[in-house]
C-alpha positions in Angstrom: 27.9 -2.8 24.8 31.7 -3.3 24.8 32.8 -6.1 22.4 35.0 -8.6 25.0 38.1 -8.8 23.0 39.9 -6.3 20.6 38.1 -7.1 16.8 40.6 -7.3 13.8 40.0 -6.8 10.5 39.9 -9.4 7.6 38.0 -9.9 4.1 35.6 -12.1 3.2 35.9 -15.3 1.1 32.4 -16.5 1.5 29.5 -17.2 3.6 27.9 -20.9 3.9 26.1 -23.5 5.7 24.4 -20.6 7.5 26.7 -20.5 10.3 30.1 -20.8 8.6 32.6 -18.2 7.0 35.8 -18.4 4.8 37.8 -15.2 5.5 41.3 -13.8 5.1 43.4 -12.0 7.8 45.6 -9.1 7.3 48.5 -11.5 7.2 47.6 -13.4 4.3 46.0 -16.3 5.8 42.9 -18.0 5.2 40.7 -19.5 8.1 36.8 -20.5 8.8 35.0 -18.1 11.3 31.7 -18.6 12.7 28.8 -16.9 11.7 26.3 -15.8 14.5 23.5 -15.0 12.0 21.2 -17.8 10.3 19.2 -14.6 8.1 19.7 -14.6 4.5 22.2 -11.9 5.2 21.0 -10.2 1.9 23.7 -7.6 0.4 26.0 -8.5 3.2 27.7 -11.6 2.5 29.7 -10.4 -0.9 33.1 -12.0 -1.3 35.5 -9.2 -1.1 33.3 -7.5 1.9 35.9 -6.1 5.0 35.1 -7.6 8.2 35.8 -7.2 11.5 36.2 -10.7 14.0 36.0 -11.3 17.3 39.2 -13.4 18.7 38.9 -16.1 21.3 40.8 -18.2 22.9 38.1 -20.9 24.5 39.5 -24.2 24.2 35.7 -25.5 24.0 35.0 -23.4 20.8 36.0 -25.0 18.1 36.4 -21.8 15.6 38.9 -18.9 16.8 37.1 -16.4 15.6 34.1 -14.8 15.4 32.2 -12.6 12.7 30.7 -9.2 14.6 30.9 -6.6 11.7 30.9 -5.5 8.1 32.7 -2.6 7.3 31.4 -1.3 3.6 32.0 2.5 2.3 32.1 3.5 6.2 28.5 2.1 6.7 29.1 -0.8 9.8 27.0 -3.3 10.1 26.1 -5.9 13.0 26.3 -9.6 12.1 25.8 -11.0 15.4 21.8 -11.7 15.9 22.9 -11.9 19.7 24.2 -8.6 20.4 20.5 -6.4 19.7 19.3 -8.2 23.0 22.4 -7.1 24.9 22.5 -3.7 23.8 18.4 -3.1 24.6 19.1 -4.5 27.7 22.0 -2.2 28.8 20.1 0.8 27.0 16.5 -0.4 29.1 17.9 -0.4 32.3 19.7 2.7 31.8 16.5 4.6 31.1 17.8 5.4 27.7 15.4 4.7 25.3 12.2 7.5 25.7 9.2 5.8 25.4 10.5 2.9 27.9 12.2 5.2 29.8 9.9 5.2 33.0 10.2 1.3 34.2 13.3 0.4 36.6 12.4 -2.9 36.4 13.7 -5.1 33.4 13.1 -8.7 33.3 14.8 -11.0 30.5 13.5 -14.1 28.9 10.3 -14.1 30.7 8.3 -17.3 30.0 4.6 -15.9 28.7 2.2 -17.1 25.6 2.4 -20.5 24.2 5.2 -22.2 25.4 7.5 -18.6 24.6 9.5 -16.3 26.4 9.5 -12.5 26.4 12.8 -10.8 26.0 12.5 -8.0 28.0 9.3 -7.8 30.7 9.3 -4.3 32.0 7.6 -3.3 35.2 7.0 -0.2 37.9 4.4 1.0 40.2 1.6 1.9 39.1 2.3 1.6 35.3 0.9 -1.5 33.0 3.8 -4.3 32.6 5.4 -3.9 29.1 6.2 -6.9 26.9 9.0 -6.1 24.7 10.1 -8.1 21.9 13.3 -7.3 20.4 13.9 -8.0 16.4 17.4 -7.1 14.8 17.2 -5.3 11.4 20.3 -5.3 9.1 18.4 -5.6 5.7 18.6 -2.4 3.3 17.7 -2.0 -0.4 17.4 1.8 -0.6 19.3 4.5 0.6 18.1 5.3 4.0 15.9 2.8 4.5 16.3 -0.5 6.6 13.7 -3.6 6.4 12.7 -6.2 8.4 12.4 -9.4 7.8 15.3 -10.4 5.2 13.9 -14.0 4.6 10.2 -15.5 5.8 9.9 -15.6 9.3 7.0 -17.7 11.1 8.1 -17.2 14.4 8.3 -13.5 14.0 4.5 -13.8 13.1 3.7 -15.9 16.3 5.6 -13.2 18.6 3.4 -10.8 16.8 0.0 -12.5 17.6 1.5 -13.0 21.1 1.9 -10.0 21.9 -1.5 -9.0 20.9 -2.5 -11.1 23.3 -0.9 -9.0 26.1 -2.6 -6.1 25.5 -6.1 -7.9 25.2 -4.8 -8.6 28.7 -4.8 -5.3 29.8 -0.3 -5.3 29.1 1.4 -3.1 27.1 3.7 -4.5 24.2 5.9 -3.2 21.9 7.9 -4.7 19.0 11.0 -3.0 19.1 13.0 -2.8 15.8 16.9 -2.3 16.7 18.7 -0.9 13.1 21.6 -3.0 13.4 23.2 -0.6 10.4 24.7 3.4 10.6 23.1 4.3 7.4 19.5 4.3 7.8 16.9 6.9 9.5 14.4 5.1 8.7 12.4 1.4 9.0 9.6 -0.4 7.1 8.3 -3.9 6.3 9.7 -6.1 3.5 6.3 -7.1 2.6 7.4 -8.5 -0.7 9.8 -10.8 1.6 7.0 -12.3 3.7 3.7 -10.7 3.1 2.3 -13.0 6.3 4.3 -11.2 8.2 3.0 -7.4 7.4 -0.3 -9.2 7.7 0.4 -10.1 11.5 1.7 -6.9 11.8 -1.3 -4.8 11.0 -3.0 -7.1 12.8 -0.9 -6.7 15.9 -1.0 -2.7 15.4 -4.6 -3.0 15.2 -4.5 -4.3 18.3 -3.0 -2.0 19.7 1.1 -3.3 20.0 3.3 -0.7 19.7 6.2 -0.3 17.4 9.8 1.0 18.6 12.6 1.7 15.9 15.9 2.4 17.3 19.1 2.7 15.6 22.3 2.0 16.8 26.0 3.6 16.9 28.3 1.0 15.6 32.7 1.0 15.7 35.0 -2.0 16.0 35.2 -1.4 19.9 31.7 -0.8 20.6 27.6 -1.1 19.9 25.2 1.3 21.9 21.5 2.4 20.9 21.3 5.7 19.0 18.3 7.4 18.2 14.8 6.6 17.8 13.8 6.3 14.0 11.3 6.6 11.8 8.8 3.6 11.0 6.8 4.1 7.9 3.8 2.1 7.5 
């Protein structure tokens, strides 16, 4: 995935209201950007953080620029919740992720379960349809070693259940973790965040929902899936 417009970089004054972002450009000045992340965002908010924004000139939007990356000691880091999606996509219909690799046909936002919709629905002939959900993980409190969630997450416990429910079915599913972060090899639950969460996870893995952790190769111009990871449980 090609980011649209050329990213500049800037330093951060301060994250808040979820969505919101003080920053300073090169030049000197200071200006609001907006924040495509409502996560906690823990251990990558710090004031004096570089940055990298995304420029725009859409007279509809009412902030100019937009946050994409964190720059910190050479580690980059995706802000944007909304670019995981984009990047599985490209990478599932280019056959480039292993255990996927055999379905030509990827659907997105598939309605299924209660009221929800899939992101990706894979299908071929003669194979069981897939149900991939797509989490992005950016949280990392030891060296090496990205979690997910960063904050509670109830919805990420109802995809869980859901997906369960697709291979009672007969489906496959997969949660598929996407390491937003060019430090880690490795992925595992934050169960001290939200213990409900690993609890519908083992539950789901019980189940028999499989677990996909992918990391990803991150610059200023560009965000493509790397290799598979580990995921320790």
């Amino acid at each position: 995935m090609r980011f649209q417009t050329e990213l500049i970089p800037a330093t951060l004054i301060r994250r808040y209201k979820r969505f919101l972002a003080d920053v300073r450009l090169p030049d000197g000045q200071e200006m609001t950007a907006h924040c495509p992340n409502p996560g906690s965002m823990m251990g990558m908010a710090d004031e004096g953080m570089r940055v990298w924004l995304e420029p725009n000139d859409d007279p509809k939007k009412k902030l100019k620029y937009g946050w994409r990356l964190i720059e910190d000691g050479g580690v980059f880091i995706g802000v944007d919740t909304g670019v995981p999606n984009r990047v599985i996509g490209e990478a599932l219909r280019a056959g480039a992720i292993a255990p996927l690799a055999a379905y030509e046909t990827v659907r997105s936002e598939v309605k299924y379960g209660e009221n929800s919709r899939i992101d990706f629905l894979l299908q071929q002939d003669g194979l069981p349809d897939v149900y991939v959900e797509v989490k992005s993980v950016t949280l990392s409190r030891q060296t090496g070693l990205a979690e997910f969630p960063d904050s509670v997450t109830k919805r990420g416990a109802k995809h869980l259940d859901e997906l369960a429910n697709m291979v009672a079915a007969g489906h496959r599913a997969v949660m598929l973790y996407l390491v937003q972060r060019t430090d880690c090899t490795r992925v595992a639950l934050a169960d001290d965040i939200d213990p409900a969460y690993g609890r519908a996870f083992d539950a789901a893995l019980a189940a028999g929902v499989e677990t996909i952790a992918v990391g990803a190769n991150i610059t200023p111009q560009t965000v493509d899936v790397g290799e598979l990871l580990t995921f320790d449980r």
